[in-house]
C-alpha positions, 0 to 999 in steps of 0.5 A, a space after each residue: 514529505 521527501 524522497 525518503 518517504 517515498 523510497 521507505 513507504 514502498 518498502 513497508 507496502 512490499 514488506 506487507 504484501 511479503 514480495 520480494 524487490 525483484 519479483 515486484 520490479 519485474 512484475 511492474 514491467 522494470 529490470 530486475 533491481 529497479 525497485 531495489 535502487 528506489 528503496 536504497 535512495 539511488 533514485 525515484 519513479 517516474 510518474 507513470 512508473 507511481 502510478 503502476 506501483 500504486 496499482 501493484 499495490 492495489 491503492 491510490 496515490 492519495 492512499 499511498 502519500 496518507 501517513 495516517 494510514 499505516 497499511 493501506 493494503 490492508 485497509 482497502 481489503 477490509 473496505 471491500 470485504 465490508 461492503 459485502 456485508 448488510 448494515 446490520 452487520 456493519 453496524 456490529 462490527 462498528 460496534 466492535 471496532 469502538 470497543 477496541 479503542 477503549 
């Protein structure tokens, strides 16, 4: 993992939340191009500046460094739309979701 990741794994996530890199720079506190430098290697966060990108993006750290999981965004929206259901529900979508790997 290097700062390639960093810079392309923060593209994808604002990509996937369809923001643009100024709207998203401003709406973290940072001038306008900030998160533009970051996605064109010009340079990386600060750690506070991670840690309110990640909360931006509603994920964890672990969520954010996890190259299995290829949109975290939308992985911790389908969790929490799970935990509304009752476990027979849960159960059949299990159910489904089993039947797609085939």
């Amino acid at each position: 993992m290097n700062e390639k990741f960093i810079s392309e794994r923060i593209a994808k996530l604002r990509m996937a939340k369809k923001v643009s890199a100024r709207d998203m720079s401003l709406s973290i506190g940072q001038n306008e191009n900030y998160i533009n430098h970051i996605e064109n290697g010009k340079s990386m966060p600060s750690m506070q500046v991670f840690f309110y990108i990640c909360e931006y993006f509603g994920i964890t750290p672990r969520d954010f460094f996890d190259e299995e999981i290829t949109n975290p965004i939308l992985m911790n929206d389908l969790v929490k739309d799970l935990n509304t259901l009752d476990e027979i529900q849960i159960k059949n979508i299990h159910e489904i979701v089993k039947g797609l790997k085939k």
